[in-house]
C-alpha positions, -999 to 999 in steps of 0.1 A, spaced: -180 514 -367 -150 545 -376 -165 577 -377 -164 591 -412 -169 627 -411 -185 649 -439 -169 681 -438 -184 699 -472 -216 697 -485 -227 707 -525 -266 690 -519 -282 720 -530 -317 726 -519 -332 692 -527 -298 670 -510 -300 694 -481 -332 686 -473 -329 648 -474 -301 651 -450 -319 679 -424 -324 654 -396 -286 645 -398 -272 678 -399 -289 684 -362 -262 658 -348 -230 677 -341 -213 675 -377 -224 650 -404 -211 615 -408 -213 591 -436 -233 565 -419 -259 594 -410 -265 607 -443 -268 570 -460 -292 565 -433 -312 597 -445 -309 582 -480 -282 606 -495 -259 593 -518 -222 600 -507 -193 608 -527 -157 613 -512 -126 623 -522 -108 605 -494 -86 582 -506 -90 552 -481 -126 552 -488 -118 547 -529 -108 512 -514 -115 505 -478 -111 465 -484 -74 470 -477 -72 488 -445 -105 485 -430 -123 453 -448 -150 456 -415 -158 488 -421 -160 483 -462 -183 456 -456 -206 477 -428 -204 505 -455 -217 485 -482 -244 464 -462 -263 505 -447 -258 517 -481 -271 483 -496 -298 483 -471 -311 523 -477 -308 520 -519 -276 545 -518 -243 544 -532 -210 555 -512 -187 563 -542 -151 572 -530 -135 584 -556 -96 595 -541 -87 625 -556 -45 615 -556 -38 602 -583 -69 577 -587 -89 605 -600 -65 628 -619 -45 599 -633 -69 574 -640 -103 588 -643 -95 620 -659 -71 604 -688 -101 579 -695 -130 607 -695 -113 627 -717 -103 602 -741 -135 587 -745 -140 619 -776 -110 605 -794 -116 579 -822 -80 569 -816 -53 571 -792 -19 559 -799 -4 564 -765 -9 578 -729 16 591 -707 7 601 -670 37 615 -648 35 621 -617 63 630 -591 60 637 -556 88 652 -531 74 638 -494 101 656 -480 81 688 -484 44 668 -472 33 668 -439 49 647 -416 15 628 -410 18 614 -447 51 606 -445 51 581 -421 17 570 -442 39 562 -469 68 553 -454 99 577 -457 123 575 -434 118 540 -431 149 515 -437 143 489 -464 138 462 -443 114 484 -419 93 497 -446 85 459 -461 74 448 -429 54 477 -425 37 470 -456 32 435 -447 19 444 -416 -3 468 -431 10 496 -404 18 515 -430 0 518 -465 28 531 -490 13 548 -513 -28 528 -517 -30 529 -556 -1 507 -555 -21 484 -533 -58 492 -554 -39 483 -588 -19 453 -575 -55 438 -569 -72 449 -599 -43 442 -624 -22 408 -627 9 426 -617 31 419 -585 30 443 -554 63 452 -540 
């Protein structure tokens, strides 16, 4: 199974104590801390839908946490949860509303090479699509999470 790292902890007292025995091990891992019966929640993006890339390790995931009555939420943080999930929570006060407009714009040429060739820039056409079919590269994954989730094509 991948290694999934934890690299901050908010437990307080109580979550702290639950995962003790993992923390020993030479930093903490998901699969540790489910096994010590903590709930995890992540802000890493592949792990707000592993099915794509890593359909194995979703299933392991799901099975340990399954098996030790925890939940693994992975929540992404861009743009899953500032686009999606904030808009909704804070329009669940309104009585109404008429119309939502998220915007978001992103320069890669200014991002770290590492997600650059995670999205694909610099890619020709032709390179990037097979890429994408070949799952070597992801594009951007809400593309990919919504594509599944909404009767829309992915191109």
């Amino acid at each position: 199974m991948r290694e999934l790292r934890v690299f901050q902890i908010g437990l307080g007292a109580v979550g702290l104590e639950i995962v003790k025995p993992a923390s020993k091990k030479s930093g903490l891992k998901i699969v540790d801390c489910v096994k010590e019966g903590a709930n995890v929640i992540s802000t890493c993006e592949e792990l707000s839908y592993p099915f794509y890339k890593h359909p194995e390790l979703a299933k392991n995931l799901d099975h340990l946490a399954k098996n030790n009555r925890v939940r693994i939420l992975g929540t992404g943080i861009n743009p899953v949860f500032l686009m999606d999930t904030i808009v909704t929570l804070l329009t669940t006060v309104c009585q109404e509303v008429k119309s939502i407009l998220v915007e978001r714009v992103i320069d890669a040429s200014q991002r770290r090479q590492a997600f650059q060739r995670k999205i694909g820039v610099a890619h020709t056409e032709e390179e990037f699509k097979s890429k994408i079919v070949g799952k070597e590269i992801s594009g951007h994954l809400v593309l990919k999470t919504m594509s599944d989730l909404q009767p829309l094509s992915y191109k």
